[in-house]
Predicted model as a PDB file, atoms N, CA, C, CB and O in Angstrom, pLDDT in the B-factor column:
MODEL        1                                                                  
ATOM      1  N   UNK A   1     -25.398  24.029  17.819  1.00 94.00           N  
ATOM      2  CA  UNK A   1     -26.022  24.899  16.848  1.00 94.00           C  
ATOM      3  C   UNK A   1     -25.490  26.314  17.046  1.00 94.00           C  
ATOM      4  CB  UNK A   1     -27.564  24.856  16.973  1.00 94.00           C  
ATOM      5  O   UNK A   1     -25.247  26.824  18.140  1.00 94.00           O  
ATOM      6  N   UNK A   2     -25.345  26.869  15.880  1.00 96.00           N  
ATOM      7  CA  UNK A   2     -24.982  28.098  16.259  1.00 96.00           C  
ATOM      8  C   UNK A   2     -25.831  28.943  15.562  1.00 96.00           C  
ATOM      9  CB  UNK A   2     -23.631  28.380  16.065  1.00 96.00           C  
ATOM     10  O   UNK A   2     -26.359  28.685  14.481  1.00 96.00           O  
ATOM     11  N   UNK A   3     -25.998  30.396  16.490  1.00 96.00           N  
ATOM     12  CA  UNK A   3     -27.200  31.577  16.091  1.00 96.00           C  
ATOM     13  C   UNK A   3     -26.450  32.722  16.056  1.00 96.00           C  
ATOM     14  CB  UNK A   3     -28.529  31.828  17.200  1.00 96.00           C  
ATOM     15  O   UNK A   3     -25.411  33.150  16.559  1.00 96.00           O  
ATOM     16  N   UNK A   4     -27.316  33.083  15.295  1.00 97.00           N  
ATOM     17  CA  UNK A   4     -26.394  34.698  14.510  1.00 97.00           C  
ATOM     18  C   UNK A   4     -27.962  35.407  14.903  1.00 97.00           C  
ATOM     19  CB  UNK A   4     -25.715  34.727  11.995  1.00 97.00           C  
ATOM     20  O   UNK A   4     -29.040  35.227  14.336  1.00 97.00           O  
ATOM     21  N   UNK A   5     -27.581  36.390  16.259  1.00 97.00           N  
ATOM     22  CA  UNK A   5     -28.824  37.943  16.299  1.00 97.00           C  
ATOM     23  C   UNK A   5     -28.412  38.602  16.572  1.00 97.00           C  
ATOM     24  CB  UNK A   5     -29.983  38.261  17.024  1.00 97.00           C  
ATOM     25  O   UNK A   5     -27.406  38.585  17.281  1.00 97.00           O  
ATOM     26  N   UNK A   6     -29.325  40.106  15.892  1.00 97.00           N  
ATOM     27  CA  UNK A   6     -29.135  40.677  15.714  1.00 97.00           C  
ATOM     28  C   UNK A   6     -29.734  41.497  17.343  1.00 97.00           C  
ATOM     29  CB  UNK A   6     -29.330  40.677  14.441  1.00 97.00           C  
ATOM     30  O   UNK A   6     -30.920  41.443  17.667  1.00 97.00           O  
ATOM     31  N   UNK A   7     -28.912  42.046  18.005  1.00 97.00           N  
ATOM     32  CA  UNK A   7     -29.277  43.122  18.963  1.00 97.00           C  
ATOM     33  C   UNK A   7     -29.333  44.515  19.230  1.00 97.00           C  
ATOM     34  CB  UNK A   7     -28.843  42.954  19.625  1.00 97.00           C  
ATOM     35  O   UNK A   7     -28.351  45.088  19.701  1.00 97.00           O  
ATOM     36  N   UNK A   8     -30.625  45.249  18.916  1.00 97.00           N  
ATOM     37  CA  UNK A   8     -30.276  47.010  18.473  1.00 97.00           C  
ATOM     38  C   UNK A   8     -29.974  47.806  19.319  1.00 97.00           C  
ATOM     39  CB  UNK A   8     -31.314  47.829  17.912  1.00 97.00           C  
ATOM     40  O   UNK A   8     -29.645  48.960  19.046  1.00 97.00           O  
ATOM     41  N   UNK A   9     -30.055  47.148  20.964  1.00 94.00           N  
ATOM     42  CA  UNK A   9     -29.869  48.017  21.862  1.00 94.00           C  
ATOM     43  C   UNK A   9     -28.660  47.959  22.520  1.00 94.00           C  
ATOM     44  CB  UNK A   9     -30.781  47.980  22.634  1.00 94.00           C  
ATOM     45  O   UNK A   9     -28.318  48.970  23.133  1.00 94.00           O  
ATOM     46  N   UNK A  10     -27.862  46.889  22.527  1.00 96.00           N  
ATOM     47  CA  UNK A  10     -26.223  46.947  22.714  1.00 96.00           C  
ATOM     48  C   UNK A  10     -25.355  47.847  22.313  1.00 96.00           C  
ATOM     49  CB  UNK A  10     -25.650  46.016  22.204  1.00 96.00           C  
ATOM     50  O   UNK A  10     -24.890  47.819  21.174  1.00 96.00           O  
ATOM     51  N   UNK A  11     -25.070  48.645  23.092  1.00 96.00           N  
ATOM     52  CA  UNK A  11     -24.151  49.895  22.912  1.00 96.00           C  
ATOM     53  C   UNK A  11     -23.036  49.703  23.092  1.00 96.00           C  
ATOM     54  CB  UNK A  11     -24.343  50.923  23.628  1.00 96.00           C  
ATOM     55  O   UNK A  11     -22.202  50.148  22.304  1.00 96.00           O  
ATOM     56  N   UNK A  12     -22.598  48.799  24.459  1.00 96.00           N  
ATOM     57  CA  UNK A  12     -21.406  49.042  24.403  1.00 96.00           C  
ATOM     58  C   UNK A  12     -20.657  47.408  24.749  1.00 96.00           C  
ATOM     59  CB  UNK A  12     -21.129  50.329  25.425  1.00 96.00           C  
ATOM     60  O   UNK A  12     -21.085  46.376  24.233  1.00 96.00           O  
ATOM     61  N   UNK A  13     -19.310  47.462  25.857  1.00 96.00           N  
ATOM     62  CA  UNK A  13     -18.998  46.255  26.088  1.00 96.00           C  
ATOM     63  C   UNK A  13     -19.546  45.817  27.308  1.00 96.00           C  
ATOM     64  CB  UNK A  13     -17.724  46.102  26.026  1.00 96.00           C  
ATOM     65  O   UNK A  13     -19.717  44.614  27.510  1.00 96.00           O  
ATOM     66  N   UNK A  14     -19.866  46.754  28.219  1.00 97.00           N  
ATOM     67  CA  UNK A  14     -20.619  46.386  29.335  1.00 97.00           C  
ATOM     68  C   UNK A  14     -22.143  45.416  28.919  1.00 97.00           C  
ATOM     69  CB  UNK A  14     -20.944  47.875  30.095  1.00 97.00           C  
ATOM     70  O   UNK A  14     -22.414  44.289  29.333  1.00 97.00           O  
ATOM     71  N   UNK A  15     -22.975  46.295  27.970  1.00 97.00           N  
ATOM     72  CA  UNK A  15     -23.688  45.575  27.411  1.00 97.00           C  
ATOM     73  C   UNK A  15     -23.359  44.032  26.801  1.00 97.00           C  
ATOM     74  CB  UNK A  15     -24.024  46.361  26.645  1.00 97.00           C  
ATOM     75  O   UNK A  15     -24.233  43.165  26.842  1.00 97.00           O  
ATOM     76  N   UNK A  16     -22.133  43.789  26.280  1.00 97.00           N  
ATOM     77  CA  UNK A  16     -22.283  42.513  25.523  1.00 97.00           C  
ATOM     78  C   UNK A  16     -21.817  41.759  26.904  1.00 97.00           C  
ATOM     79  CB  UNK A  16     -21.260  42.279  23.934  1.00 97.00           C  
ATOM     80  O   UNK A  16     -22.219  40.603  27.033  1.00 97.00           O  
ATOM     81  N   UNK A  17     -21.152  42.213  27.757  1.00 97.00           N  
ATOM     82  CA  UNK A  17     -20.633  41.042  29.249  1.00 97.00           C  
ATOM     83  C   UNK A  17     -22.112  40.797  29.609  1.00 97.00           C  
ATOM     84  CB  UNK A  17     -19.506  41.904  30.986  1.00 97.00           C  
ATOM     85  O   UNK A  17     -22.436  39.620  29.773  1.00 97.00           O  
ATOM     86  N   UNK A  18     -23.230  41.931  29.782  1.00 97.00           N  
ATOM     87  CA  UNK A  18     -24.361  41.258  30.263  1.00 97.00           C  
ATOM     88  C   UNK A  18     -25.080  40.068  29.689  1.00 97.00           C  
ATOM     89  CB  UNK A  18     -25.173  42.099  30.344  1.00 97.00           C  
ATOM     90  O   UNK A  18     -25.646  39.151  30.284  1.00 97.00           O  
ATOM     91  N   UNK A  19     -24.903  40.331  28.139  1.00 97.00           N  
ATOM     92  CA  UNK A  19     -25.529  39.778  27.176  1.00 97.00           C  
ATOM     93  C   UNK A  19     -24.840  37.950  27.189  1.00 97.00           C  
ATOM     94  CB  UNK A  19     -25.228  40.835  25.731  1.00 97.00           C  
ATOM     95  O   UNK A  19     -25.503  36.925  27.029  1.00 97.00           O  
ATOM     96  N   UNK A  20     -23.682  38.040  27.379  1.00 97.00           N  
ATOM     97  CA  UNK A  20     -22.757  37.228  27.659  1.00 97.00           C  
ATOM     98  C   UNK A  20     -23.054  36.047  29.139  1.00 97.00           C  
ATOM     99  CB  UNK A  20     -21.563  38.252  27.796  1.00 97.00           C  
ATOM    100  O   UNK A  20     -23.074  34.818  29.213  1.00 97.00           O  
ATOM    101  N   UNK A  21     -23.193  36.825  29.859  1.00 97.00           N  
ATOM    102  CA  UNK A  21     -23.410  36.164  30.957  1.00 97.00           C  
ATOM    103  C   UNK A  21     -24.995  35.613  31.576  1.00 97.00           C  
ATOM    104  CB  UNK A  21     -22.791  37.022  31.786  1.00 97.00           C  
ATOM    105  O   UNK A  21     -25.308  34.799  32.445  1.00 97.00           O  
ATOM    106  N   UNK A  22     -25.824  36.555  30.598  1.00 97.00           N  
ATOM    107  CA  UNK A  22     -26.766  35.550  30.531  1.00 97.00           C  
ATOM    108  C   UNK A  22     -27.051  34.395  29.907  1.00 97.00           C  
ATOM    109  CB  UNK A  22     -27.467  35.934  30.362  1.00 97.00           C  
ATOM    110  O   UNK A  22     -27.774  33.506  30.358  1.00 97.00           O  
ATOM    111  N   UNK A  23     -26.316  34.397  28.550  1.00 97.00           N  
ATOM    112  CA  UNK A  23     -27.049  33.610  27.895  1.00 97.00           C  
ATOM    113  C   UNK A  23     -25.909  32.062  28.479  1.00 97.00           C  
ATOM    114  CB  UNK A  23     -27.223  34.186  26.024  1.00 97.00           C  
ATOM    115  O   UNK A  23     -26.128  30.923  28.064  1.00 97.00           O  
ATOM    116  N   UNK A  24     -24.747  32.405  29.481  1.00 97.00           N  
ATOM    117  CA  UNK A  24     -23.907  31.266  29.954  1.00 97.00           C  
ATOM    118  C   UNK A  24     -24.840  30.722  30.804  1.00 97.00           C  
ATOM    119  CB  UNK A  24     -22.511  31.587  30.649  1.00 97.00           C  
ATOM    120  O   UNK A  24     -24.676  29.502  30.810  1.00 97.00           O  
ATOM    121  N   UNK A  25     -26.220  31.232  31.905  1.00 97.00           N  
ATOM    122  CA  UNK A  25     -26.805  31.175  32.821  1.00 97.00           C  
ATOM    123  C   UNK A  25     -27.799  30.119  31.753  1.00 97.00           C  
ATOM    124  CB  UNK A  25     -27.199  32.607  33.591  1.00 97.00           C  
ATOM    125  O   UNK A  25     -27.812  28.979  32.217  1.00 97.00           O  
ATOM    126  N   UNK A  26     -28.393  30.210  30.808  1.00 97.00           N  
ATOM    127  CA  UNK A  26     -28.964  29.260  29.852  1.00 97.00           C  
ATOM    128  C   UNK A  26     -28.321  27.957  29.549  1.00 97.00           C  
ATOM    129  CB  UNK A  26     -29.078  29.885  28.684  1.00 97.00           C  
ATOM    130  O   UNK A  26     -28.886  26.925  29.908  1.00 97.00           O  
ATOM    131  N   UNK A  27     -27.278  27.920  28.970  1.00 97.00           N  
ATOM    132  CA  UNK A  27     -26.374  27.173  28.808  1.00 97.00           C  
ATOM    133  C   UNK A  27     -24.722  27.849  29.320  1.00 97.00           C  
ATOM    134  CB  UNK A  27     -26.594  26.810  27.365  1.00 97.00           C  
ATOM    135  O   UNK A  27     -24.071  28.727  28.753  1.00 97.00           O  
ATOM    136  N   UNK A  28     -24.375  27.060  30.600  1.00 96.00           N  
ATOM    137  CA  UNK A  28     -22.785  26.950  30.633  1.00 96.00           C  
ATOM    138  C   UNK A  28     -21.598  27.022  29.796  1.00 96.00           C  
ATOM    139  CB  UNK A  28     -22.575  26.049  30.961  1.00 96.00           C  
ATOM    140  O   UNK A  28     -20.734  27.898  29.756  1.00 96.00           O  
ATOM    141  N   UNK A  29     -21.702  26.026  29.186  1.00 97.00           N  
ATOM    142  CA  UNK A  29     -21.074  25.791  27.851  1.00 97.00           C  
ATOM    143  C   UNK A  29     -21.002  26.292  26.716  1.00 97.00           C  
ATOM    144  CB  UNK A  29     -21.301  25.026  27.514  1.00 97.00           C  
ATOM    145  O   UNK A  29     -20.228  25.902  25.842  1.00 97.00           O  
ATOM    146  N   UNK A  30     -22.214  27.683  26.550  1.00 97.00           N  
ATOM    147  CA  UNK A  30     -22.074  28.128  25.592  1.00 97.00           C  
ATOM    148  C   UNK A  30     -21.070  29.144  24.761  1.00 97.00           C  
ATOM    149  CB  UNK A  30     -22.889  28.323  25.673  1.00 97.00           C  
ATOM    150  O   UNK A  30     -20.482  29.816  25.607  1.00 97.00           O  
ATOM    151  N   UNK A  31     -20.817  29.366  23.965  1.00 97.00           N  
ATOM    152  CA  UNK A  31     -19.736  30.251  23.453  1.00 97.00           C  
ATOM    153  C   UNK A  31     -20.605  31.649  22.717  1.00 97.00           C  
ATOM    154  CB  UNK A  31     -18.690  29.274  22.230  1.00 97.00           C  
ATOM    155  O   UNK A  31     -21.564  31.796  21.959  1.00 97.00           O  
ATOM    156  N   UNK A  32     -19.898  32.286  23.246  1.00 97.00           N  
ATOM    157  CA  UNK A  32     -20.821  33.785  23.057  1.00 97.00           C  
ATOM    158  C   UNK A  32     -20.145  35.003  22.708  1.00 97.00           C  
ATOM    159  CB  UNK A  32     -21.540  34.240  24.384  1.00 97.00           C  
ATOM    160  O   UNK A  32     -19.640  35.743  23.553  1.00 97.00           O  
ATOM    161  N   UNK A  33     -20.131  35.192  21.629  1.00 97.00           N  
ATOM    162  CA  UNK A  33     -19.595  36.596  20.706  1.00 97.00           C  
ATOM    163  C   UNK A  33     -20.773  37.859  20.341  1.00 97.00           C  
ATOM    164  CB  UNK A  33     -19.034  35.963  19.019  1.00 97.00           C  
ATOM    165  O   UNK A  33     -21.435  38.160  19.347  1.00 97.00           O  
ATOM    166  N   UNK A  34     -20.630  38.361  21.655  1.00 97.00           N  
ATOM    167  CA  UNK A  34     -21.346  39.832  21.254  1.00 97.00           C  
ATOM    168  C   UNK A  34     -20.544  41.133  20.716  1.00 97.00           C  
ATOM    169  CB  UNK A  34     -22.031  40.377  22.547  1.00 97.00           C  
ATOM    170  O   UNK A  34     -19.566  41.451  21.393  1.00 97.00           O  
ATOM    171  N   UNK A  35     -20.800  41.811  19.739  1.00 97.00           N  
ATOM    172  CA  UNK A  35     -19.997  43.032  18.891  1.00 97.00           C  
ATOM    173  C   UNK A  35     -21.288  44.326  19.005  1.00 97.00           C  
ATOM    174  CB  UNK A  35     -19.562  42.441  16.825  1.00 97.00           C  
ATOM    175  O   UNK A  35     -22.360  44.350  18.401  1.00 97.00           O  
ATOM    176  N   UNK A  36     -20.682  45.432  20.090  1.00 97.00           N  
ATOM    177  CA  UNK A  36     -21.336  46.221  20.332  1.00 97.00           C  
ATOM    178  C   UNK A  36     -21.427  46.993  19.125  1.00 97.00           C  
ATOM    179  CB  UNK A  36     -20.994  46.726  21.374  1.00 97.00           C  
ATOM    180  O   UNK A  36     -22.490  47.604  19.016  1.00 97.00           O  
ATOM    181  N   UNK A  37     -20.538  47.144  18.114  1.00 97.00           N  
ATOM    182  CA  UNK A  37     -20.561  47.823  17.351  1.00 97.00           C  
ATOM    183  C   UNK A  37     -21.206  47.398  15.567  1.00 97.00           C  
ATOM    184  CB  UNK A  37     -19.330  48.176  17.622  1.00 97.00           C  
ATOM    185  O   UNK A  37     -21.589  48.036  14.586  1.00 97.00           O  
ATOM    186  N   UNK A  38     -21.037  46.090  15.912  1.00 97.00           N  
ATOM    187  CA  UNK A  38     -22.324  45.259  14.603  1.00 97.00           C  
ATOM    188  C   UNK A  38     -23.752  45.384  15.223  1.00 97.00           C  
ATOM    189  CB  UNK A  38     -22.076  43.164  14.308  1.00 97.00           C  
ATOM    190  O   UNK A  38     -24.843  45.472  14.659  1.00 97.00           O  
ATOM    191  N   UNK A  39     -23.469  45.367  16.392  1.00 97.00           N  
ATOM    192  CA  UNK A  39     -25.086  44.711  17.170  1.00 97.00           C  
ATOM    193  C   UNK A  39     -25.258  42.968  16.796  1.00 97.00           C  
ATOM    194  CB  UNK A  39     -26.845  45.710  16.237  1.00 97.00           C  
ATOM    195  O   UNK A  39     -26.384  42.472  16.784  1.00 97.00           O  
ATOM    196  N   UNK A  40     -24.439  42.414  16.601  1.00 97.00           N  
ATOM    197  CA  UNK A  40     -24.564  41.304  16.295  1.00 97.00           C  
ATOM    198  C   UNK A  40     -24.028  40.283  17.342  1.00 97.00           C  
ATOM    199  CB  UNK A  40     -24.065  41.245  15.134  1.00 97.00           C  
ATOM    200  O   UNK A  40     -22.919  40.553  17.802  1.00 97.00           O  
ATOM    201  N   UNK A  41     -24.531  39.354  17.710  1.00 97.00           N  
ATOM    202  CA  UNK A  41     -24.191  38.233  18.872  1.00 97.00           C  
ATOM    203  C   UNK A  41     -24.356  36.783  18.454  1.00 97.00           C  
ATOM    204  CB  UNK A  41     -25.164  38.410  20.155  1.00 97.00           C  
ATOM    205  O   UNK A  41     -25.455  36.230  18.489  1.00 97.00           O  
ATOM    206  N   UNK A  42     -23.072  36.086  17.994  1.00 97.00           N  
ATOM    207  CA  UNK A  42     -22.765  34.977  17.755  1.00 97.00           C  
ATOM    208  C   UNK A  42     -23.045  34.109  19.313  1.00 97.00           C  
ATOM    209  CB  UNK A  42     -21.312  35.056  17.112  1.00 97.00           C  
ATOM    210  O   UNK A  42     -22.802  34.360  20.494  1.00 97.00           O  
ATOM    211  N   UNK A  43     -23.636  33.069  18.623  1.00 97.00           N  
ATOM    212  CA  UNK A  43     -23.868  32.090  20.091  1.00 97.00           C  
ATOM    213  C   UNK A  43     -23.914  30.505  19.567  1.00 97.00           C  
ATOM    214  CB  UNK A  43     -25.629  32.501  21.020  1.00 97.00           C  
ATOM    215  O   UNK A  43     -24.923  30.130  18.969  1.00 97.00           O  
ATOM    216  N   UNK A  44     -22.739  29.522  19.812  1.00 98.00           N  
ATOM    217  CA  UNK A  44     -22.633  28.156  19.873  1.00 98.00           C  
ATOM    218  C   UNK A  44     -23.322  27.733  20.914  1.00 98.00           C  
ATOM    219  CB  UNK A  44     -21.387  27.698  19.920  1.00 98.00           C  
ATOM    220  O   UNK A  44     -22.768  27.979  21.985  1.00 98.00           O  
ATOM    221  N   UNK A  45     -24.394  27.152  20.986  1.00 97.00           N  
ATOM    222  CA  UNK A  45     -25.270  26.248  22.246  1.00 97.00           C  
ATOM    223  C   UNK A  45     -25.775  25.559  21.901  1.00 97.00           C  
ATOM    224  CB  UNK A  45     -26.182  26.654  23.062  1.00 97.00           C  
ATOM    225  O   UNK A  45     -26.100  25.600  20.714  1.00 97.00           O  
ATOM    226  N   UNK A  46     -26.219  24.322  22.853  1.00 96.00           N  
ATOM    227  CA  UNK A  46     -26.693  23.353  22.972  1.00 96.00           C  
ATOM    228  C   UNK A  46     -28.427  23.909  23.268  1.00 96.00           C  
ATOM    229  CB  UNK A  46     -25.818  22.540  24.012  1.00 96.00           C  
ATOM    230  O   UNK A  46     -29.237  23.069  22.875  1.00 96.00           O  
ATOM    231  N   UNK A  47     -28.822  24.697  23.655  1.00 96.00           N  
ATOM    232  CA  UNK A  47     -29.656  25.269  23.944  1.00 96.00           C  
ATOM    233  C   UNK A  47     -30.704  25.540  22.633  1.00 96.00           C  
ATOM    234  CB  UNK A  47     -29.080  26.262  24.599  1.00 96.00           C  
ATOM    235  O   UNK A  47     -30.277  25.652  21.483  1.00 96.00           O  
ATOM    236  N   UNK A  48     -32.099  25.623  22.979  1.00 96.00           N  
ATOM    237  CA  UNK A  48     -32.825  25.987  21.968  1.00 96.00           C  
ATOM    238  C   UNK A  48     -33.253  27.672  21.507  1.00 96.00           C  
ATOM    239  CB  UNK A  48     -33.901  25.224  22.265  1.00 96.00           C  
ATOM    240  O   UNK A  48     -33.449  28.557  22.340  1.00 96.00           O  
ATOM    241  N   UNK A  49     -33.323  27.827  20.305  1.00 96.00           N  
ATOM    242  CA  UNK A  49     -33.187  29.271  19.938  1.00 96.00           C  
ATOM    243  C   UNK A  49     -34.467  29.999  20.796  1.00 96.00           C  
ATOM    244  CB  UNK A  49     -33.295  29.491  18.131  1.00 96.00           C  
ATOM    245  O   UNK A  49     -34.109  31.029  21.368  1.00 96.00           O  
ATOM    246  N   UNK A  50     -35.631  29.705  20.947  1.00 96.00           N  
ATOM    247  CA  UNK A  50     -36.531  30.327  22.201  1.00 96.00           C  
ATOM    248  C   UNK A  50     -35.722  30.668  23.811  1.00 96.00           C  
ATOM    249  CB  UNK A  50     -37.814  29.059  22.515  1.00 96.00           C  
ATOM    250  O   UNK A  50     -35.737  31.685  24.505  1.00 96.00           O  
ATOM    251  N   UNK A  51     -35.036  29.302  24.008  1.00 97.00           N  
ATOM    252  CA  UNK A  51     -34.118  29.279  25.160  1.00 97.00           C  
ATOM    253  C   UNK A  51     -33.477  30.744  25.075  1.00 97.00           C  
ATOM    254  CB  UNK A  51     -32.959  27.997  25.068  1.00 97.00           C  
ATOM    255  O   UNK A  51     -33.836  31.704  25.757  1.00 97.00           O  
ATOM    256  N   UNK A  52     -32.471  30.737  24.120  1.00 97.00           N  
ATOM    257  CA  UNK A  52     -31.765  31.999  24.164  1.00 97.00           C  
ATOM    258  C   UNK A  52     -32.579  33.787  24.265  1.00 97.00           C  
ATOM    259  CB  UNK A  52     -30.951  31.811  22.801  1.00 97.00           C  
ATOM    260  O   UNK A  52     -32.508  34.811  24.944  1.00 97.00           O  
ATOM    261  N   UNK A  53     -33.419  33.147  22.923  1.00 97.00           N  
ATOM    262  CA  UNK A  53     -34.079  34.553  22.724  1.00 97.00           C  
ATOM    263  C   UNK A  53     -34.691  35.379  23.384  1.00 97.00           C  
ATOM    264  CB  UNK A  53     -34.758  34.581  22.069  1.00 97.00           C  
ATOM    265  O   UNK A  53     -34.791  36.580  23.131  1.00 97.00           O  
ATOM    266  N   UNK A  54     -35.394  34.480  24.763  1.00 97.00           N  
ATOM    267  CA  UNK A  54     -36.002  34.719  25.818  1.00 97.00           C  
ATOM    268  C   UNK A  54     -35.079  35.194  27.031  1.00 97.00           C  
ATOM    269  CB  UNK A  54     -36.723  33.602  26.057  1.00 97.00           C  
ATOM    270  O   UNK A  54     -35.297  36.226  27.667  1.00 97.00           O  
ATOM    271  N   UNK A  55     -34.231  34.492  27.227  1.00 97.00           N  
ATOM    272  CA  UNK A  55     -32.845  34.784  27.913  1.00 97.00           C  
ATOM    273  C   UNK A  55     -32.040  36.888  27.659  1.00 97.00           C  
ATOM    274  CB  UNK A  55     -31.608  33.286  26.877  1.00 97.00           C  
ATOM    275  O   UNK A  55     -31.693  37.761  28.455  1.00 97.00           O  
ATOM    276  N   UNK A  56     -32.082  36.819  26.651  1.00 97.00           N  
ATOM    277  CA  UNK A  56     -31.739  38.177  25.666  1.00 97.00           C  
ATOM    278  C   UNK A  56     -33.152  38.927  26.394  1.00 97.00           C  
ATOM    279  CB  UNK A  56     -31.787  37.878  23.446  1.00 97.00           C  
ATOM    280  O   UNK A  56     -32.851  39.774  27.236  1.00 97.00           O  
ATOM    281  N   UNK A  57     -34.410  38.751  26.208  1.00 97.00           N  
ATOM    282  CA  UNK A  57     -34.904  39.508  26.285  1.00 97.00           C  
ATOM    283  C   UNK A  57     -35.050  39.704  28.127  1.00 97.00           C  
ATOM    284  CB  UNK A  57     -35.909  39.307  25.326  1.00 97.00           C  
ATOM    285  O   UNK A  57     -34.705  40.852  28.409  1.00 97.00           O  
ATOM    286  N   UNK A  58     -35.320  39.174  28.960  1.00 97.00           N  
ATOM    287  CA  UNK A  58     -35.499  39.031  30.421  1.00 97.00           C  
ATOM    288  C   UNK A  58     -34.116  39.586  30.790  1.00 97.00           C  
ATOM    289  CB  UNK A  58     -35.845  37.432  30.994  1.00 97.00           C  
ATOM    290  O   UNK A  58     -34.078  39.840  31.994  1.00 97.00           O  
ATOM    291  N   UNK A  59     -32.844  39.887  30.083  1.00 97.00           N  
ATOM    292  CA  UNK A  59     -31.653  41.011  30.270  1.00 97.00           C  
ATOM    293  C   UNK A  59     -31.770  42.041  30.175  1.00 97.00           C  
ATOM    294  CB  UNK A  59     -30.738  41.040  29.635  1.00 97.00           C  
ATOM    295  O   UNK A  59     -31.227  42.903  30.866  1.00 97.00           O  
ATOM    296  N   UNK A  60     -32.832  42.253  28.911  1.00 97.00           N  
ATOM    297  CA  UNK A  60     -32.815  42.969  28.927  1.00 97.00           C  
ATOM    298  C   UNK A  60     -32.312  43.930  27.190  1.00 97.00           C  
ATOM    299  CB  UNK A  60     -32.344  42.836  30.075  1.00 97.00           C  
ATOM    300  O   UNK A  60     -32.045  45.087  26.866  1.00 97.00           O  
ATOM    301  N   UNK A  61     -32.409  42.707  26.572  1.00 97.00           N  
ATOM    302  CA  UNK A  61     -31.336  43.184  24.923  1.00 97.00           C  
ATOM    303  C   UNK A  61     -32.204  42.259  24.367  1.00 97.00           C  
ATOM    304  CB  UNK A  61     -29.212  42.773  24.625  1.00 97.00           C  
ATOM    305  O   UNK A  61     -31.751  41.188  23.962  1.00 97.00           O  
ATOM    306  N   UNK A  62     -34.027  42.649  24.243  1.00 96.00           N  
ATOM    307  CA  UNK A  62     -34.366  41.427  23.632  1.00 96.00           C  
ATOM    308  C   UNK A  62     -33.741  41.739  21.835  1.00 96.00           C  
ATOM    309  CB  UNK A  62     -36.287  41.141  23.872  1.00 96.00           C  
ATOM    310  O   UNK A  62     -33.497  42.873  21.422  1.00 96.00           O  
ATOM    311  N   UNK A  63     -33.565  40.325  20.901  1.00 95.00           N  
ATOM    312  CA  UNK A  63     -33.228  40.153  19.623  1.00 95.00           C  
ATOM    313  C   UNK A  63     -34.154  41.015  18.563  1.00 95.00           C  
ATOM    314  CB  UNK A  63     -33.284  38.692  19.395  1.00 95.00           C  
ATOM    315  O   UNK A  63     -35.101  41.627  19.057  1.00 95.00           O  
ATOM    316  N   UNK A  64     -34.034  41.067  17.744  1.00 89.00           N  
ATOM    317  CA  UNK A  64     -35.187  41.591  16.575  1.00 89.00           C  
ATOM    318  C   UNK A  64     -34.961  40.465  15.468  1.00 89.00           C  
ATOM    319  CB  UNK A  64     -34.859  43.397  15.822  1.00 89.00           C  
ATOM    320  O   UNK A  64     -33.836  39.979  15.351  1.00 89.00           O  
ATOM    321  N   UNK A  65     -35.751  40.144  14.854  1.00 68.00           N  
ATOM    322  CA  UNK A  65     -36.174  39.480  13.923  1.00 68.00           C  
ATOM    323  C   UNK A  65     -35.389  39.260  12.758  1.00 68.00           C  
ATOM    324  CB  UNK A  65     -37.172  39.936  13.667  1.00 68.00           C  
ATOM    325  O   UNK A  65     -35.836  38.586  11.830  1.00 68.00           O  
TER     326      UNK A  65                                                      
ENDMDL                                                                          
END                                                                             
């Protein structure tokens, strides 16, 4: 499945490696496109969208709606 969120507090690229490496800690396998400058974070996982969203937020970049 893949999820399209939106993240308002990602500034930069440091931010999307964090954003990145958590949501691999959720799912391994997942494929993860964060754009500091859309605020937008593409994510292919096997994982469920709570899985992730919760993940995002305990980083620290929780999603918005």
């Amino acid at each position: 499945m893949t999820l399209q969120l939106t993240v308002p507090n990602m500034a930069c690229s440091v931010c999307a490696n964090t954003i990145t490496k958590a949501l691999q800690a959720v799912d391994a396998n997942a494929s993860v496109q964060a754009d500091p400058t859309t605020k937008l974070v593409s994510v292919e996982t096997q994982a469920s969208e709570t899985a992730i969203k919760e993940a995002l937020a305990a980083a620290g970049y929780p999603a918005s709606c």
